[in-house]
C-alpha positions in Angstrom: 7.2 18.2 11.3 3.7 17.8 9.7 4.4 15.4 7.1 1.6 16.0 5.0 2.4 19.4 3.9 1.2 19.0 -0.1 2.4 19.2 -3.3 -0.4 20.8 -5.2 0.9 20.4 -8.8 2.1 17.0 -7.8 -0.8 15.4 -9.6 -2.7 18.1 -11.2 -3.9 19.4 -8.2 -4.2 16.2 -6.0 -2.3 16.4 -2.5 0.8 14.3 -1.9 2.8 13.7 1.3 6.0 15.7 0.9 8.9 13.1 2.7 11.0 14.8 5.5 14.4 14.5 5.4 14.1 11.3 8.1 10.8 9.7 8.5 10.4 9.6 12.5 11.0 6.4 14.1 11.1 5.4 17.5 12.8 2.6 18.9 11.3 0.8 22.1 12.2 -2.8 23.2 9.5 -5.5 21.8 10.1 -8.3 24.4 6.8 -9.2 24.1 5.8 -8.2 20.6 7.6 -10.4 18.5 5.5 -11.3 15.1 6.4 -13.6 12.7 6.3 -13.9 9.0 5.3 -17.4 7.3 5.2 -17.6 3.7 4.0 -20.8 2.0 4.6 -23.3 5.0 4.9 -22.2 8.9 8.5 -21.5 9.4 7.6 -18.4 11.5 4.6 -17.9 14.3 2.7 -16.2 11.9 1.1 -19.2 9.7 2.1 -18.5 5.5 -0.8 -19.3 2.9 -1.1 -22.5 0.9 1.2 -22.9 -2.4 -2.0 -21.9 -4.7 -3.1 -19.0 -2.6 -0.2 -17.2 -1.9 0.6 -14.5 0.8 2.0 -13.4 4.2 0.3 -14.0 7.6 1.3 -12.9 10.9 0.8 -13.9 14.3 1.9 -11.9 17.2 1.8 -12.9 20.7 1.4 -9.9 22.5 -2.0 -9.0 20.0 -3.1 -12.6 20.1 -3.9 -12.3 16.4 -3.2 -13.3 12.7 -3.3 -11.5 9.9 -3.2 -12.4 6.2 -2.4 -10.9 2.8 -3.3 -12.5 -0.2 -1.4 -11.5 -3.4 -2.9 -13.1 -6.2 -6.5 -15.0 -5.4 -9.3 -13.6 -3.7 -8.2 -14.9 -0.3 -5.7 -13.3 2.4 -3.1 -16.0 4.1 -4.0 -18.3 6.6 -4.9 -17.4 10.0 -2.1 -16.8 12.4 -1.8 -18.8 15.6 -4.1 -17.2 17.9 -6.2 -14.9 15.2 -8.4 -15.0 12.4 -7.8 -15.1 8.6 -7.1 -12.2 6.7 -8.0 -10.3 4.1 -6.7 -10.4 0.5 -5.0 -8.0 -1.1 -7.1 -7.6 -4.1 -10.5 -8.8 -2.4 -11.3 -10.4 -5.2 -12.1 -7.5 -7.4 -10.8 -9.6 -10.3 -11.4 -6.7 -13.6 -12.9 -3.7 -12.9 -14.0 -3.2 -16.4 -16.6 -5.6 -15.9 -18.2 -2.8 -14.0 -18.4 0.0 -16.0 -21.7 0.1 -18.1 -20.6 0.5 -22.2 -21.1 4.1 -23.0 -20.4 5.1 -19.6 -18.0 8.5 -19.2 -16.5 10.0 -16.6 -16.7 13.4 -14.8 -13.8 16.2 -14.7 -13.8 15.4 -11.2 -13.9 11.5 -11.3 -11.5 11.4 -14.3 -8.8 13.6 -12.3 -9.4 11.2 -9.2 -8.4 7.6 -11.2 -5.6 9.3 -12.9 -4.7 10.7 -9.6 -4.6 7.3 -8.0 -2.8 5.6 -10.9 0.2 7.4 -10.4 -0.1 7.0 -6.5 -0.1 2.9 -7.7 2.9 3.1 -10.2 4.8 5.5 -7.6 4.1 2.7 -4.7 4.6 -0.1 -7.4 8.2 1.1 -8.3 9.2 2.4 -5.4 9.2 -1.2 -3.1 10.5 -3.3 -6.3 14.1 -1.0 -5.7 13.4 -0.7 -2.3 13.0 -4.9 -2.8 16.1 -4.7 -4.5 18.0 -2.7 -2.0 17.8 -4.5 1.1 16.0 -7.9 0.3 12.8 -7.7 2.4 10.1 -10.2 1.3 7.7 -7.4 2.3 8.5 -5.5 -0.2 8.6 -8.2 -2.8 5.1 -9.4 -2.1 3.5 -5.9 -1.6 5.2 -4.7 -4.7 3.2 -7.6 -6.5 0.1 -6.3 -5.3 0.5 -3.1 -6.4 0.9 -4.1 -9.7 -2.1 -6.1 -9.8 -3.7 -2.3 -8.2 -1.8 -0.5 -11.0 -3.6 -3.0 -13.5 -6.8 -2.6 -12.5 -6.9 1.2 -12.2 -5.4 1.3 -15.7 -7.9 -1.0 -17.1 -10.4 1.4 -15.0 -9.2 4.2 -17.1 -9.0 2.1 -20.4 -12.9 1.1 -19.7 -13.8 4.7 -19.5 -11.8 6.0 -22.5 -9.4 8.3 -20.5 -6.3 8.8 -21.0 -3.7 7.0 -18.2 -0.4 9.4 -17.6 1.7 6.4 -17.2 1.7 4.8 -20.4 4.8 4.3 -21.6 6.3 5.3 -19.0 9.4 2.9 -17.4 9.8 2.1 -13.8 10.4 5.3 -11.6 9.7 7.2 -14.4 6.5 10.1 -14.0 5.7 12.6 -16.2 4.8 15.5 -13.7 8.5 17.0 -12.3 6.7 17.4 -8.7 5.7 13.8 -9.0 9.4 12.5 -10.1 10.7 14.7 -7.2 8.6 12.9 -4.6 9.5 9.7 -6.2 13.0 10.4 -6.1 13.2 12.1 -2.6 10.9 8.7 -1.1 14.0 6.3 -2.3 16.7 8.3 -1.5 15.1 8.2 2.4 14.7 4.0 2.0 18.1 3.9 1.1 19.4 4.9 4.2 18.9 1.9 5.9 16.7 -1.2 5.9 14.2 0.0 8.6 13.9 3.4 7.0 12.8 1.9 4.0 9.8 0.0 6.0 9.0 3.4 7.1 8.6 5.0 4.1 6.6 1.7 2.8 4.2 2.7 5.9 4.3 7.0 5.2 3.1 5.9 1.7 0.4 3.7 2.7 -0.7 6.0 5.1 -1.2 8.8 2.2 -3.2 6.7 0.0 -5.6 5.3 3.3 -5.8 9.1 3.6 -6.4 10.1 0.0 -8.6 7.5 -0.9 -10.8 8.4 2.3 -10.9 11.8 1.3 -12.7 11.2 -2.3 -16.1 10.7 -2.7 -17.6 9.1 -6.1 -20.9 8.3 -7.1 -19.5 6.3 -10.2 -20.2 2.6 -8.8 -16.9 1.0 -10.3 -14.6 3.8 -8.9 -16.3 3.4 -5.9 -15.6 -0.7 -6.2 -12.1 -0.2 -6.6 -11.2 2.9 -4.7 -12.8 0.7 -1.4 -10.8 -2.3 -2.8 -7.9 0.0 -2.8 -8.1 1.3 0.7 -8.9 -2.4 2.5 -5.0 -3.3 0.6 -3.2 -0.2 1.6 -4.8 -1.0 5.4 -3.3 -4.9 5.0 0.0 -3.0 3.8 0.4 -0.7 6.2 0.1 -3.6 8.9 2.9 -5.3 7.3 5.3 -2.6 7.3 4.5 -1.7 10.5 4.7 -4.9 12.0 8.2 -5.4 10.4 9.1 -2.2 11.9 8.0 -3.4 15.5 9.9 -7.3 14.7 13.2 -5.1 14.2 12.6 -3.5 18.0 11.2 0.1 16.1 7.8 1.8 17.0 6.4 3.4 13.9 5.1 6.8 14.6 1.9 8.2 12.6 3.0 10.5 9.8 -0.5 11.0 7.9 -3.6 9.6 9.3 -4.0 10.3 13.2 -2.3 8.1 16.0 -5.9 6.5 16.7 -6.3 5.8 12.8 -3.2 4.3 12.5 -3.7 1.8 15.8 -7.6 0.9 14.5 -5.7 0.1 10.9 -2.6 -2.1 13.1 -4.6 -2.9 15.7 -1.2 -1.1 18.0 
């Protein structure tokens, strides 16, 4: 099934992944692909960040490579064994408001694309905190921190500009478009099935907003800041899930972006 059939009134227009009934896995034997997870200390092959820049690195033997994700600083973890550091989650945007120019306003167009992409951050936001809750994965602790430091920093975005944000006000898996609330509701229905169906979904929604945020063009500077800011986290994300997938024996199957895209993201 071509998973990114779209929900047009999803967002006003904006195109959505609609989930299938089972997001496609295929399990393969990972002898030699076994990554670990280190968080604060190196309890796994994959090295964790220091206590004041926290994160999750991986190293994996068969890649020869580390990757990091910071969650709160500037900085991704440290390097894994045989690889180099990574990339932080925010990349240091720190407050996008500090970009925009007093006065500044935004275009139909431009206005429609941060509102699109702050419900895209509140739907990924609240759907790993249940997904967190549901079957205890740090991965989806961590990742659902980071999207709320996204969430802030589109809404803050949209509070620079004067526009209006759709999700004010609104509590957790809560959306005020019905297309939207379906999508959110179908999306944890599918990551309750089972533990490595939720990483799955983690990685089908990363994939859709790696291919959304690719497919917009701005020539507002501070959109453009934070929509490349964006992207470079849902890249480190979709490693993660995707390399928790491959630690539980699964191989993760491309459901947006194309099987090359998703091995130059993983590096699989």
């Amino acid at each position: 099934m071509n998973t990114r059939s779209i929900i047009l009134a999803a967002l006003g227009g904006a195109a959505l992944v609609a989930i299938p009934t089972s997001v496609a896995l295929a399990a393969t034997p990972s002898d030699n692909d076994r990554p670990g997870m280190g968080w604060h200390g190196d309890d796994a092959p994959g090295r964790g960040a220091p206590a004041d820049r926290p994160g999750l690195a991986w190293g994996s033997d068969d890649a020869h490579m580390g990757m990091g994700m910071g969650g709160g600083s500037t900085w991704g973890g440290n390097q894994g064994p045989r690889g180099p550091r990574g990339q932080g989650l925010d990349n240091g945007i720190g407050d996008p408001a500090g970009l925009v120019t007093a006065g500044d306003s935004l275009s139909s167009v431009d206005t429609a694309a941060v509102v699109y992409m702050v419900n895209e951050e509140k739907l990924a936001h609240d759907l790993y905190v249940e997904l967190a809750d549901a079957w205890d994965l740090r991965v989806f602790e961590n990742i659902s921190s980071a999207e709320q430091q996204h969430l802030d920093a589109v809404r803050s975005l949209l509070d620079a500009y004067g526009a209006e944000d759709p999700t004010d006000g609104l509590a957790a898996g809560e959306f005020s478009e019905p297309a939207l609330q379906d999508l959110y509701d179908t999306l944890l229905a599918d990551g309750l099935e089972s533990d490595t169906q939720a990483l799955a979904v983690g990685a089908l929604v990363e994939e859709t907003d790696i291919a959304d945020l690719r497919d917009r063009s701005t020539d507002d500077a501070a959109i453009a800041t934070v929509f490349a800011s964006l992207e470079s986290a849902s890249e480190n994300h979709l490693r993660a899930f995707v390399m928790n997938l491959s630690r539980a024996g699964i191989e993760y199957e491309a459901q947006v972006l194309t099987d090359a895209e998703v091995a130059s993201v993983t590096g699989r």
